[in-house]
N, C-alpha and C positions, 0 to 999 in steps of 0.2 A: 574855545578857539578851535579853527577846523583850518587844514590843509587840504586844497582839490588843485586837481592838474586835467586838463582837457588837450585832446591835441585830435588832428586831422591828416592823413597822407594821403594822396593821389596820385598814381600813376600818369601821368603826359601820354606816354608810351612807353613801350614795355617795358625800358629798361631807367627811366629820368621820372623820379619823383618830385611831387612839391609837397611842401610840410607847414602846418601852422599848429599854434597851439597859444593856450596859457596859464599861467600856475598862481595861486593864490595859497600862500604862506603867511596866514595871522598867526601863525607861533611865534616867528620872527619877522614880523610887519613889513612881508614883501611881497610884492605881484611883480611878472616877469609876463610880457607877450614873446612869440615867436615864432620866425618864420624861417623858411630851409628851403634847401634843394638837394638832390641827390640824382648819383649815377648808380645804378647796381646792374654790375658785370660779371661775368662768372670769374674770371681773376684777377678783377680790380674793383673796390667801391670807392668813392668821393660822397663826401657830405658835406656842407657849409650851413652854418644856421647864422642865423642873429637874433642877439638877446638885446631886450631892453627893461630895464627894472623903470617901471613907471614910480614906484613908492620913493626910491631912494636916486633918480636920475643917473642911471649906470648901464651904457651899452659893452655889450659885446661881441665879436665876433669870433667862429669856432671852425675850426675847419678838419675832418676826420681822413685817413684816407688808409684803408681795410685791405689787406693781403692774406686772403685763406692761404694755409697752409695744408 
């Protein structure tokens, strides 16, 4: 049994990314796609992704939001 996780980010422009990826988990019989977006600002990020487990039919959505200190 083997775990991989792939993913992708892209810059739009300079500061608003787009993200994709997906994970395959045969340890525990789950695959997950996903896809995001993000803002990276110098004193503020935002990120939102959405999960979906195609094995076990379970979305998600996640939403980050980063304050360097």
């Amino acid at each position: 049994r083997m775990d991989l996780s792939v993913g992708m980010e892209s810059f739009i422009v300079q500061s608003f990314a787009l993200r994709f990826g997906h994970n395959w988990q045969e340890t525990v019989d789950a695959g997950t796609w996903t896809m995001g977006c993000g803002y990276v600002g110098p004193k503020l990020s935002f990120n939102y992704a959405f999960e979906h487990d195609w094995r076990n039919d379970l979305t998600m959505h996640k939403i980050d939001i980063w304050l360097p200190l």
